[in-house]
LUMLOSE-347826 format. One line per field, with one value per residue (C-alpha): residue in one letter; x, y, z; residue number from 1. Coordinates in nm, 4 decimals. Layout:
residues N
r = c(A:...) .
X = c(X:...) .
Y = c(Y:...) .
Z = c(Z:...) .
k = c(NUM:...) .
END
This chain:
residues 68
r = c(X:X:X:X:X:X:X:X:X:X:X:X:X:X:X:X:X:X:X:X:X:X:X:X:X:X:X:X:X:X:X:X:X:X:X:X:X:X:X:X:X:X:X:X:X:X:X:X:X:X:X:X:X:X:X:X:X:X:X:X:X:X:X:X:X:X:X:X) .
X = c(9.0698:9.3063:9.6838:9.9099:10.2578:10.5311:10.8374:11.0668:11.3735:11.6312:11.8247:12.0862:11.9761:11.6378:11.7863:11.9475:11.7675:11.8106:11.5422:11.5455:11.3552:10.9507:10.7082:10.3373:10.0728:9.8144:9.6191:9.3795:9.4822:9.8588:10.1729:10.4742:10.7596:11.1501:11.4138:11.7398:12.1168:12.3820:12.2346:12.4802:12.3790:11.9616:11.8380:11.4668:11.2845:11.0165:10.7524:10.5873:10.3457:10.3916:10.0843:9.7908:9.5026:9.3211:9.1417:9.4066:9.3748:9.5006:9.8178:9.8244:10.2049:10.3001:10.6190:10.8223:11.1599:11.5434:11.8222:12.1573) .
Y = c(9.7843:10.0501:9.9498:10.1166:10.1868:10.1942:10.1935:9.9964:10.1606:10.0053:10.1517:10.0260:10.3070:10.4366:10.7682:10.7279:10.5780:10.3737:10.3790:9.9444:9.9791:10.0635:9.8107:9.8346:9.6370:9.5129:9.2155:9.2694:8.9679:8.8762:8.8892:8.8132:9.0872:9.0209:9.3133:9.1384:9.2948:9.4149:9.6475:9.7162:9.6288:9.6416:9.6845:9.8623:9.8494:10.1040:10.0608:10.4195:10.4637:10.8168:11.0551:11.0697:11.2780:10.9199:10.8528:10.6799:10.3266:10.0461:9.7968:9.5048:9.3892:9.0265:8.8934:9.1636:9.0879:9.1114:8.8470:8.7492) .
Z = c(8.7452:8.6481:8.6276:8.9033:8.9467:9.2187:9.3188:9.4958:9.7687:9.9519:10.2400:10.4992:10.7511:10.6775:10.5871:10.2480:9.9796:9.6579:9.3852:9.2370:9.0164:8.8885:8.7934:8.6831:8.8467:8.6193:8.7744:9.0052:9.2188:9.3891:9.1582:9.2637:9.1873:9.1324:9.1413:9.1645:9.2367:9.4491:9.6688:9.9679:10.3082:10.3073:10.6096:10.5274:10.2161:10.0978:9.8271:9.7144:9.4685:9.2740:9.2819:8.9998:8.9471:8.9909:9.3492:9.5550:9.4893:9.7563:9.6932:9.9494:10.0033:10.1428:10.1907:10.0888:10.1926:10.1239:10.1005:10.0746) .
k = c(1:2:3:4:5:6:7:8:9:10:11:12:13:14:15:16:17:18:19:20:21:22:23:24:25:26:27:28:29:30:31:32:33:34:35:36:37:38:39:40:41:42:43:44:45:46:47:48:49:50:51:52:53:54:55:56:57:58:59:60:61:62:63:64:65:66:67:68) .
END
């Protein structure tokens, strides 16, 4: 298992988007991930995970979700 990294947008139109934060997954089995703050009006949130010369590796996501 090699650790892998992403990051986390927010967005209040699906245009214009706010970088949260980066975190670095390193267990091979669910972890739960907090990024906490004033972040406008979210209406869409986007997790990417930045290129590597590795082979593309898969990140399942559950629960991802914004609130007040």
């Amino acid at each position: 298992f090699w650790p892998v990294q992403f990051d986390v947008y927010v967005s209040s139109d699906g245009t214009d988007w706010t970088k949260i934060g980066r975190e670095t997954c390193i267990f091979p089995r669910w972890k739960q991930y907090d990024f906490s703050g004033d972040f406008g009006d979210v209406q869409y949130i986007k997790i990417k995970k930045p290129g590597t010369a590795q082979r593309p590796k898969f990140m399942g996501l559950d629960a991802v979700y914004a609130k007040n």
